[in-house]
C-alpha positions in Angstrom: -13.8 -41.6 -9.4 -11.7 -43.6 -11.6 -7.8 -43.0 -10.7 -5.4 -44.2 -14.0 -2.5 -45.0 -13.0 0.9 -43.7 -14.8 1.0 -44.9 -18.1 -2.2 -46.0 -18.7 -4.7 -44.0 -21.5 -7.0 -41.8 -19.4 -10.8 -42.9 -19.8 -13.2 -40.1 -20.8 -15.1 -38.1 -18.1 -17.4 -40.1 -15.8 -16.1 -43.8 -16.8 -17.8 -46.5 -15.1 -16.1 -50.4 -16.1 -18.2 -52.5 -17.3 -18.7 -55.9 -15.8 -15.9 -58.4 -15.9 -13.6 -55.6 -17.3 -9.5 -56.1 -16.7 -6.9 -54.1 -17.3 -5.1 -54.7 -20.9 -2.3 -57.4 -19.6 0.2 -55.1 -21.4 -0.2 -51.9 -19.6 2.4 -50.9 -16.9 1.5 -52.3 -13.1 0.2 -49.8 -11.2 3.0 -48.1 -8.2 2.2 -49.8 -5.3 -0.3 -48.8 -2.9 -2.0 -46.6 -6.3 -5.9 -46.3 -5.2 -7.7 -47.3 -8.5 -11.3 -45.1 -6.8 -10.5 -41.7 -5.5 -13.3 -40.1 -3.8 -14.9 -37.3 -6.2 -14.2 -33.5 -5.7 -16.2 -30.9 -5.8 -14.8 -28.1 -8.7 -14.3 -25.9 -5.3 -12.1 -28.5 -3.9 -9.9 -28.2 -7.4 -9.1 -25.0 -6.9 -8.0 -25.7 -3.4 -6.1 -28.4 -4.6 -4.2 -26.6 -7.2 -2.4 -24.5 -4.2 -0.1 -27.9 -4.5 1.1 -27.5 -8.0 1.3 -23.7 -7.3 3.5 -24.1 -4.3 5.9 -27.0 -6.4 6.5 -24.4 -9.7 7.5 -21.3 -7.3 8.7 -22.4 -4.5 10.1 -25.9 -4.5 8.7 -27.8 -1.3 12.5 -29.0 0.1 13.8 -25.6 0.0 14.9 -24.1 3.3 13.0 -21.0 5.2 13.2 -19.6 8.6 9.7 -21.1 9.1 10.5 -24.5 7.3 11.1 -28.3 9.0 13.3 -27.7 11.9 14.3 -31.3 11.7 16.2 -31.2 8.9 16.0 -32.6 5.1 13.4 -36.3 4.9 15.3 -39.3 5.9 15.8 -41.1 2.1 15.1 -43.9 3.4 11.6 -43.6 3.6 11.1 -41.3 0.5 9.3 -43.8 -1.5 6.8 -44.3 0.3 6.1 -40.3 0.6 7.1 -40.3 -3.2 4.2 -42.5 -3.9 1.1 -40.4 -1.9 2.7 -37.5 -3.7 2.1 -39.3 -6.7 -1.4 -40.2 -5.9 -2.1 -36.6 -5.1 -0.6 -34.8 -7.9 -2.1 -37.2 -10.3 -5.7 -36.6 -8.6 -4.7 -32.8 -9.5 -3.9 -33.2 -12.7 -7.6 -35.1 -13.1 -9.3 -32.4 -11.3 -7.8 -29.1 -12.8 -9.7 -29.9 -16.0 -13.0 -28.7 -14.2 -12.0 -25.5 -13.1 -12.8 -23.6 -16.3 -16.5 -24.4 -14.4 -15.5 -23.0 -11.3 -17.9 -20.9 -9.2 -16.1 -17.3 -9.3 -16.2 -16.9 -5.3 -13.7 -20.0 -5.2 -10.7 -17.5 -6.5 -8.6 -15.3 -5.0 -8.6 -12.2 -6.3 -4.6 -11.1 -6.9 -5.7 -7.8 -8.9 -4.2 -5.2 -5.8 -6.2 -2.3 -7.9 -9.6 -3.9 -7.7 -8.9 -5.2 -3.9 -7.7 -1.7 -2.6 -10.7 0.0 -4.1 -12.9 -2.5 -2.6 -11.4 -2.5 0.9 -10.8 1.7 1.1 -9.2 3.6 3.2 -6.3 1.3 5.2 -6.8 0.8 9.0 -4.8 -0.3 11.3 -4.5 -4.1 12.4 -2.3 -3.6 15.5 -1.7 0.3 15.8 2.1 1.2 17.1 3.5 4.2 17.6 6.7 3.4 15.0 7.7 1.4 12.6 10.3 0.2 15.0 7.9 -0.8 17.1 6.2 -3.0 14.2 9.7 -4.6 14.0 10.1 -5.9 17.2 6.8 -7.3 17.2 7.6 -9.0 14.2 11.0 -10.7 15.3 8.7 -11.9 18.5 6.5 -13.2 15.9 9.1 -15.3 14.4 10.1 -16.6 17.8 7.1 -18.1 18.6 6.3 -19.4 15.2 9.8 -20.9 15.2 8.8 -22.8 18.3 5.1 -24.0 17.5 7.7 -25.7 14.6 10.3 -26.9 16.9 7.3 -28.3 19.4 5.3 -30.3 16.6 2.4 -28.1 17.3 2.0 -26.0 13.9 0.2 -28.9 11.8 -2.0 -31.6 13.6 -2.2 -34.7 12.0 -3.4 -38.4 13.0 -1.2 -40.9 15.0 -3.3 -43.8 13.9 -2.9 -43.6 10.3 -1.5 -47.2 8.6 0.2 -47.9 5.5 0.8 -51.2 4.3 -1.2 -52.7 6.8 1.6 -51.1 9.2 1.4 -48.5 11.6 4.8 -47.4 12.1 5.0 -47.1 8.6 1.7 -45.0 8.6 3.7 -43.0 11.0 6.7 -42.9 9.2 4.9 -41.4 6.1 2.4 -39.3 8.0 5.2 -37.2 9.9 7.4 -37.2 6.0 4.1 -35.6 4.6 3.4 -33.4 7.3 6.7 -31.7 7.0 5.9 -31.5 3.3 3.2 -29.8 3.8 4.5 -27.2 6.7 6.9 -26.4 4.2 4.6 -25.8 1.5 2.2 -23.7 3.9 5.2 -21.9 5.2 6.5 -21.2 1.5 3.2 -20.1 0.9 3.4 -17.7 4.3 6.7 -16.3 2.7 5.9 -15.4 -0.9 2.8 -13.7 0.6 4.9 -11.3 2.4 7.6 -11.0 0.3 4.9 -9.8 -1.9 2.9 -7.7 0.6 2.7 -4.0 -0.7 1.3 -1.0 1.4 -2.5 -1.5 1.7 -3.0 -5.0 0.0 -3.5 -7.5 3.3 -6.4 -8.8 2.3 -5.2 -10.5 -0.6 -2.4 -12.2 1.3 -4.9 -13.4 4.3 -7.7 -15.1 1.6 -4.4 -16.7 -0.1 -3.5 -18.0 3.5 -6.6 -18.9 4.3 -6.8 -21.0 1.0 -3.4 -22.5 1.2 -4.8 -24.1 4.8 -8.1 -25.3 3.2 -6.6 -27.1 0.4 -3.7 -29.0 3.0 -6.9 -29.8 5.2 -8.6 -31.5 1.9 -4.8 -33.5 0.9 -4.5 -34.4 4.2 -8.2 -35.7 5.4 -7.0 -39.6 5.2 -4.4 -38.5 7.8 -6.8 -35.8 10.3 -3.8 -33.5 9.2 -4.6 -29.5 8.8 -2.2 -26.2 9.8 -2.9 -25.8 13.8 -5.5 -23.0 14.8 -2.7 -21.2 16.3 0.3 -21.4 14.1 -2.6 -20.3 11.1 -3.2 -17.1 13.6 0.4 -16.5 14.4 1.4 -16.4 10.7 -1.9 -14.3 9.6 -0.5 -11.7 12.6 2.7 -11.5 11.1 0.9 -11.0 7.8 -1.0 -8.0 9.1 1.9 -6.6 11.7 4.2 -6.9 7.9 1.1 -4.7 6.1 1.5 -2.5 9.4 5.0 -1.9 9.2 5.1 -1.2 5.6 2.2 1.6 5.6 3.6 3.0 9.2 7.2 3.2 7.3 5.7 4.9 4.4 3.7 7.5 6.5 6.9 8.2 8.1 8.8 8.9 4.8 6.3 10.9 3.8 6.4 12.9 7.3 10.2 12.7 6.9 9.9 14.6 3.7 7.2 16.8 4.8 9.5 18.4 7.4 12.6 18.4 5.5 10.5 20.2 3.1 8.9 22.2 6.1 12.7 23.4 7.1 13.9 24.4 3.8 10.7 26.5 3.1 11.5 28.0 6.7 15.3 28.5 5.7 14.4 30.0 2.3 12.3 32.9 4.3 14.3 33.3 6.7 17.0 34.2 4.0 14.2 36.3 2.0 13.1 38.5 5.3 17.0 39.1 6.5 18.5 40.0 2.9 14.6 42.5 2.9 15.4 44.2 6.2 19.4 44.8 4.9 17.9 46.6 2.0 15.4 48.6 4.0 17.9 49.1 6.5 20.5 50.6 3.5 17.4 52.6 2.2 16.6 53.9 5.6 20.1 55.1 6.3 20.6 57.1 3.0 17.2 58.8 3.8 18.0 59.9 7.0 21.1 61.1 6.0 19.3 63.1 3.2 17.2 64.2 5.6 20.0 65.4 8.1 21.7 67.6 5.1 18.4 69.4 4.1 17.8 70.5 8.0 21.6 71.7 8.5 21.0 73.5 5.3 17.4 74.7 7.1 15.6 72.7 4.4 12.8 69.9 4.4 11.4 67.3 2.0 8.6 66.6 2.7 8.5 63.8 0.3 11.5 62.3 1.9 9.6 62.3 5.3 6.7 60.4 4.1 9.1 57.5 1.9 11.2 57.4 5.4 7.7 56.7 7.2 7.2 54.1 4.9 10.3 52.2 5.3 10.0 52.2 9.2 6.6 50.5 8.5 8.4 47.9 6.3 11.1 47.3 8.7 8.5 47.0 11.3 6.4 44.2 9.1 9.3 42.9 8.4 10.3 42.1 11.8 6.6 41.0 12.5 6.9 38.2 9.7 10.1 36.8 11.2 8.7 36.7 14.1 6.0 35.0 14.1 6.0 32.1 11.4 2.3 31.5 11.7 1.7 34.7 9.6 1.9 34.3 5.5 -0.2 34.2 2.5 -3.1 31.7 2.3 -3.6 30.7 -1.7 -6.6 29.6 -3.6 -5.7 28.4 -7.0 -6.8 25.9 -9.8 -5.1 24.0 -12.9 -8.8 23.2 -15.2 -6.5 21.3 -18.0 -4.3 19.3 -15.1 -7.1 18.2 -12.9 -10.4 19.4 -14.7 -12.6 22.1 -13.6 -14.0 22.7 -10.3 -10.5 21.3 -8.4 -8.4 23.8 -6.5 -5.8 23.5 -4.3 -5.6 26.0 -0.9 -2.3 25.9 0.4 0.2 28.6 2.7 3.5 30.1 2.0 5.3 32.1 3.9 7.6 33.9 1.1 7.6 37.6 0.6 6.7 37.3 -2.8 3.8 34.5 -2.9 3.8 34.3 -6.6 7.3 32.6 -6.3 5.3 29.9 -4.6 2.9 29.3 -7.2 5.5 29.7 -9.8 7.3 26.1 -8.5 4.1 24.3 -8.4 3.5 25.2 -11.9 6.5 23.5 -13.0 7.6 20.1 -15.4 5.6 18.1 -12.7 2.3 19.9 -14.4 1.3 20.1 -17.8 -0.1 23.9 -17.5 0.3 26.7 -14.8 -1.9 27.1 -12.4 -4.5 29.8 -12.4 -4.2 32.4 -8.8 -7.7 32.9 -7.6 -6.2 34.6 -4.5 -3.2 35.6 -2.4 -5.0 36.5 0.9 -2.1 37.8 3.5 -3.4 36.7 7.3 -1.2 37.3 10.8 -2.4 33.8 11.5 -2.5 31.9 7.7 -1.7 28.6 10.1 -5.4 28.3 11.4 -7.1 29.7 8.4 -5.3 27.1 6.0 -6.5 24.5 8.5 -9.9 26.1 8.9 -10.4 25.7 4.9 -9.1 22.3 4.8 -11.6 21.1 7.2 -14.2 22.8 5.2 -13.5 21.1 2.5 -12.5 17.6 4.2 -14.7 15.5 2.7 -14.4 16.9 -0.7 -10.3 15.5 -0.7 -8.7 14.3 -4.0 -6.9 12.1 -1.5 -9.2 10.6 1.0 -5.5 8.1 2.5 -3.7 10.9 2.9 -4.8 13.9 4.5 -1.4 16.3 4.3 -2.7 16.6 0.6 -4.4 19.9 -0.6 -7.0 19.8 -3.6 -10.7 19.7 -3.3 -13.1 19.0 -5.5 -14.6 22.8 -4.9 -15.0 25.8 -7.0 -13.6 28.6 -6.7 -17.1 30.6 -5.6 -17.2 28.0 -2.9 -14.1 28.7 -1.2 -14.9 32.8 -1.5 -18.1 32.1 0.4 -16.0 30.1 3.0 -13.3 32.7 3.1 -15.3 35.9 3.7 -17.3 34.0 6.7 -13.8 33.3 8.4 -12.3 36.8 7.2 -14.9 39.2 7.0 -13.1 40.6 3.7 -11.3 39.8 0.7 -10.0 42.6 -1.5 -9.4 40.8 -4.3 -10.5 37.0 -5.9 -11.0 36.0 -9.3 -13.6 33.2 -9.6 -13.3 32.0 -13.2 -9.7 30.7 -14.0 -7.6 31.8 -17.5 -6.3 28.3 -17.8 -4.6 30.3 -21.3 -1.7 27.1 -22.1 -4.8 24.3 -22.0 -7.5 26.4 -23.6 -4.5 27.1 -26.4 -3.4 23.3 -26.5 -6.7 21.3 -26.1 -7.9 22.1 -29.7 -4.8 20.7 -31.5 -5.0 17.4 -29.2 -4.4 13.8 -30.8 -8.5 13.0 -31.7 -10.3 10.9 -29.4 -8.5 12.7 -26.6 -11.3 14.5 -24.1 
């Protein structure tokens, strides 16, 4: 393939001289060492290619990393020579990025995270830890022995027998200039990747790797040079330990948050059941005290007698449901204009009053209240909450994390599950009000579902 050099008028597509042509005496000499033929590239070849002037606009080649050239800047000397294969290279780039628009679409990476997360599912584990601590001193031994495949000369491979100006020192000279150039631009690569790397979205960063790699194996075939099998698998690891770490630390958040939530709930019912048995306790006393006037005075109410047994009863569930914090209320309940019909949510609280419960989940972070299909009250609401959610398992709203609790389930369906576990429910409603949507959805913008 025809190579102009700088200054002279590029020939159209496919140009072949003629015989007995000459360059126009008045265009500029070509740099020395220019290649006039180029061997021809293949449109997936451009887009490797391309990783160089991706790496030059973001991330410029001579700036410093912890992964970079451990020798230190290019000796100036010798930067015309490397100057001049740059030159050669970016100019065989700027030739070949006109025939991408014809690019197979296999050759790109896709950066969309939406359309890669959906595709790959449900994250798993590259390297499973116990903590994201864990993940972190991994990762700093990572960086050691990167940081010594560098120091050693063994983390890009390139030919020793490569001349240049009929030289091979100089050969040598520009073959170790470019192959710090292009450890740096591999390396800068390395480091966007996971500076970009979000929860769940490795695979993007690996294919970009894996491209950055094949396109510094295609610039550098004259010279043997490519990234080293093992400095490539050392930096993919850290890519993967990185994704690791971040998911690990946001499962732990999340199971931070949980508990603290866990606790409060726990505090808040602890509070609830003491201030209950003070009040029964007060009620109790001024009964028995009514009671011990009417039998000086030879008297009985019989009334009185049976409130009194009912308080001792209340006292005594009372101190049953502080007790034992397995026991609570087990709810079923849906939001149709919030999540559309045939979702519910089956969840446990432990307050005295479950329709405080329900209350806060119907608030500013849901459009419309939820609808209570029922409050069933169980000594062990622990293991029948769990029971239901494994029911329903593979009906989640959330297949990535399991802590959350809607199903795609109607109500009937979780009545049929319930009475098989509990023998008895004495109440359920299985059609939902859902009063604020059904009043809202007619005066909706149009278009709107």
């Amino acid at each position: 393939m025809f190579n102009p050099p700088p200054g002279w008028p590029q020939p159209p597509p496919g140009w072949q001289p003629p015989a007995g042509w000459s360059p126009d005496p008045s265009w500029p000499d070509p740099p020395p060492g220019w290649e006039l033929w180029v061997p021809s590239v293949t449109p997936k070849e451009a887009a490797e290619n391309s990783f160089v002037t991706s790496v030059s606009d973001d991330s410029p080649i001579g700036s410093s990393d912890d992964h970079g050239a451990a020798d230190g800047d290019i000796d100036r000397t010798r930067g015309g020579d490397v100057s001049r294969r740059m030159a050669l290279l970016e100019a065989e780039n700027a030739t070949l990025r006109a025939q991408l628009a014809s690019t197979a679409p296999g050759t790109y990476v896709e950066l969309n995270d939406a359309i890669v997360l959906q595709d790959v599912g449900i994250y798993r584990y590259h390297h499973p830890l116990e903590s994201a601590a864990a993940y972190k001193d991994r990762l700093n031994h990572i960086e050691s022995q990167t940081a010594e495949l560098v120091k050693s000369g063994r983390a890009i491979v390139k030919s020793e027998l490569f001349t240049f100006n009929n030289s091979l020192a100089q050969g040598r000279r520009m073959t170790e200039d470019l192959a710090k150039l292009m450890l740096r631009a591999y390396n800068a690569e390395a480091d966007n990747s996971i500076r970009s790397l979000k929860a769940g979205n490795v695979l993007t960063a690996r294919r970009r790797m894996d491209a950055s790699r094949a396109a510094i194996a295609r610039l550098g075939r004259l010279m043997e040079m490519h990234i080293s099998d093992e400095f490539h698998a050392l930096r993919l690891e850290e890519i993967e330990l990185t994704s690791d770490w971040l998911v690990k630390k946001q499962e732990e958040r999340e199971a931070q948050r949980e508990e603290r939530a866990r606790l409060k709930e726990e505090n808040r019912v602890a509070k609830e059941l003491a201030e209950e048995r003070a009040n029964l306790d007060k009620e109790r006393s001024h009964l028995l005290n009514a009671l011990n006037a009417l039998e000086q005075q030879g008297q009985s109410d019989p009334e009185l007698v049976v409130r009194l047994a009912l308080i001792d009863d209340a006292i005594a569930q009372n101190d049953f449901r502080a007790a034992n914090i397995r026991a609570g209320y087990v709810y079923v309940i849906s939001n149709e204009g919030a999540f559309g019909k045939n979702v519910v949510k089956i969840g446990l609280t432990r307050r005295l009053d479950p329709g405080d419960r329900i209350a806060e989940l119907s608030g500013a972070s849901v459009p419309f209240r939820f609808d209570t299909h029922t409050l069933y009250f169980s000594e062990d609401a622990v293991t029948l909450e769990n029971e239901l959610h494994r029911h329903f398992a593979d009906r989640a709203l959330n297949r990535a994390n399991a802590r959350k609790e809607f199903f795609f389930a109607t109500p009937v369906e979780v009545k049929a599950v319930l009475l098989e576990k509990v023998g008895n429910l004495l109440e359920f409603t299985e059609s939902a009000d859902a009063t604020e949507y059904r009043q809202s959805v007619a005066l909706w913008p149009a278009g709107r579902p």
